[in-house]
N, C-alpha and C positions, 0 to 999 in steps of 0.2 A: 404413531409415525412409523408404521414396521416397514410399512412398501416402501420408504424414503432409505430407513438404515438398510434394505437388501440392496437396493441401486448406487447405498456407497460403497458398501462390503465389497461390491463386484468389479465396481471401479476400480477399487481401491488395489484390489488383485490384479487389473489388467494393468496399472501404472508400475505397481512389481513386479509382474512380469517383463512387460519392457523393460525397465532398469536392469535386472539380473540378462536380460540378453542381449540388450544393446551395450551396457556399459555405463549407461548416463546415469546424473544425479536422479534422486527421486524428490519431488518437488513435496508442499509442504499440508499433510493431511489433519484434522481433529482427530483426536486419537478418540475421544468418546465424542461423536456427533450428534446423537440424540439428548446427552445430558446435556452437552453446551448448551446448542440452541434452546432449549428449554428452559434454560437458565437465563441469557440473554432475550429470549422472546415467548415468553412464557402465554400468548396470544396464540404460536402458531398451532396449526392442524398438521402442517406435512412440510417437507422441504425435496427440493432435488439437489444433484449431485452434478457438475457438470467440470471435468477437464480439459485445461485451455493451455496448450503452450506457443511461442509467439512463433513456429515455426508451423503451426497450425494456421494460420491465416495468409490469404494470398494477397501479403504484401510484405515486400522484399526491404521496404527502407523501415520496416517495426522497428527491429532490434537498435538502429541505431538512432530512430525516434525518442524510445526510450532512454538511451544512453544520453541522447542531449537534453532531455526532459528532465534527467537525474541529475545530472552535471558530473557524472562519473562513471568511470568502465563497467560491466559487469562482466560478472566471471565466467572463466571460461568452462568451469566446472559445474559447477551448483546453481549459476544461472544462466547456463547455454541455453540456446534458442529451443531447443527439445526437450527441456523441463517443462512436465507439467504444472501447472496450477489449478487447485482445487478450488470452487465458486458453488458451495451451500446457500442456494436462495431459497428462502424462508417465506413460504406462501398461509395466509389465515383463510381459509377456505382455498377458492382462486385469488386470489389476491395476494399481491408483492409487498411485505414487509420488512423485506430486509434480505441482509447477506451477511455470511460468516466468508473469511477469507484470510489465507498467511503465506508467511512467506518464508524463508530461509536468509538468514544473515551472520557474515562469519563475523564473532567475537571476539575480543581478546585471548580468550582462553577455550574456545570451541564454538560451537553454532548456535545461535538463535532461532529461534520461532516464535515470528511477532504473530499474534492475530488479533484481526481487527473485524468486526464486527458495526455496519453500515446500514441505514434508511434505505429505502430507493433511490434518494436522491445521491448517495456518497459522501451524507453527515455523519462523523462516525458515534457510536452509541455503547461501545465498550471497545476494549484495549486491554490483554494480557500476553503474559510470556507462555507460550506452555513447552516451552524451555528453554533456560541462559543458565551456562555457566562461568560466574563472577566470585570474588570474595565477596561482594555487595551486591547479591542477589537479591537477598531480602527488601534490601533500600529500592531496589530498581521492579520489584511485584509489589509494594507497597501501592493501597490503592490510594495513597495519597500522592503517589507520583503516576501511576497510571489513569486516573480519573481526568487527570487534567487535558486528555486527548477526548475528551466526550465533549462535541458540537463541534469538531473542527472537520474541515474539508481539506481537498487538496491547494487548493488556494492559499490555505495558511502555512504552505511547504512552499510554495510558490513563488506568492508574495512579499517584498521588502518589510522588514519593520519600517516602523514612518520615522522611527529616534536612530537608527542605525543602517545606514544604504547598502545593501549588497547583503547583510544578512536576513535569510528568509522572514518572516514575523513567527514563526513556531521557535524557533533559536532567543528572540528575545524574550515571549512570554513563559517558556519553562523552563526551571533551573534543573542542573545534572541533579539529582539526587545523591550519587556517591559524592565520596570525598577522595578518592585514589584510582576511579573507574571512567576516566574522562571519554577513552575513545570507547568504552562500550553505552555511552549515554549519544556519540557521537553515529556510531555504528545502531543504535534502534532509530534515532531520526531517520537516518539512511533507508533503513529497511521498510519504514511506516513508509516514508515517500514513494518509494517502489511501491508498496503496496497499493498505495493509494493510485499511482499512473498507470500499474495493470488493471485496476480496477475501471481508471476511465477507459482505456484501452477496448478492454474485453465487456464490457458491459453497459458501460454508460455512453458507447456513443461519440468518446471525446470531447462531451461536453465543456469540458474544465479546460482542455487541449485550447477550443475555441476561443471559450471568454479571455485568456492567458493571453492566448498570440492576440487577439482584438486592441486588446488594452495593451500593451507593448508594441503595436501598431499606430496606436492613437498620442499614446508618449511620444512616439517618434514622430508625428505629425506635427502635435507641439513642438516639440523641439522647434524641429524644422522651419517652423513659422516664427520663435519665439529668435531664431538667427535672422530670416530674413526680414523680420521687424528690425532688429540689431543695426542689421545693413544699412535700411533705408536711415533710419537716424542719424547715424553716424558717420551720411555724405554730409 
């Protein structure tokens, strides 16, 4: 994969270069790209390099797209509209097997770097920190806490549990792992979800964007029907 690692090396340079001249965050890179991905996709031939940030695309309501997608601000630092993001797509010949991708998330005790690792479709297929500093670090790289994000999509950040309304279903099926590190168990759901929405964002199309809004479209349908059924009875 050597022509893959020169076209990240170079990126990788022009994203610090910017940063040291504009001033801005530098968004969030594998620090070894070829071992990763060879680790996670030990199938591939080659991968490309591509930098995406939301101030790249011509459309002006992204960022605050994202912000209602999230259900929280981002920052104005570390994830201003001119951060880049890094998107490793992992080809086995010509063919799309996958994507390596992270993110930047501020922790209790300094920054995160979720990555997350995806199908083409945006099932995720691994999840590691490649860096958080916690007292309960260990607890939280533990792959018995990180494994348990393998097969989940954006949808399970999305959607309610079916035993508890308004919490997402990822909230109910994984517990914190720490025992005294609640808001940084709180702060990597955050980050994986971001991760996961730049991902439908920039790559997938919106897919997920769709089926989401459809389905909270079609609730609301019901509803609406399940009142004016209410009505009629109840003259």
């Amino acid at each position: 994969m050597k022509g893959a690692a020169v076209r990240c090396v170079v990126g990788g340079l022009l994203v610090a270069a910017f940063a040291t001249s504009a001033g801005a965050a530098v968004g969030c890179t594998l620090n070894d790209p070829d071992r990763d991905i060879r680790r996670i996709f030990p199938g591939a031939t080659n991968y490309r390099t591509d930098f995406i940030a939301i101030a790249d695309r011509a459309d002006d309501g992204l960022y605050a797209r994202v912000e209602r997608r999230l259900g929280d601000e981002l920052d104005d630092v570390y994830e201003a509209p001119d951060v880049p993001y890094a998107y490793y797509t992992v080809l086995q010949d010509e063919e799309v097997i996958g994507r390596v991708h992270g993110v930047n998330q501020k922790g209790t005790y300094g920054g995160m770097q979720l990555i997350l690792a995806t199908d083409p479709d945006g099932v995720v297929v691994d999840f590691y920190y490649q860096r958080i500093a916690s007292p309960e670090a260990d607890e939280f790289t533990d792959e018995a806490f990180t494994s348990q994000f393998v097969g989940l999509t954006l949808l399970d950040f999305q959607r309610e549990a079916e035993n508890a309304p308004g919490v997402p279903r990822v909230e109910s099926s994984i517990d914190d792992p720490s025992d005294e590190s609640r808001e940084d168990f709180e702060a990597t759901l955050r980050g994986l979800r971001k991760n996961l929405i730049l991902l439908d964002e920039f790559m997938l199309g919106n897919s997920y964007y769709r089926e989401i809004r459809n389905e909270r479209r079609d609730e609301g349908s019901g509803n609406a029907h399940e009142k004016r059924d209410t009505g009629r009875t109840g003259g």
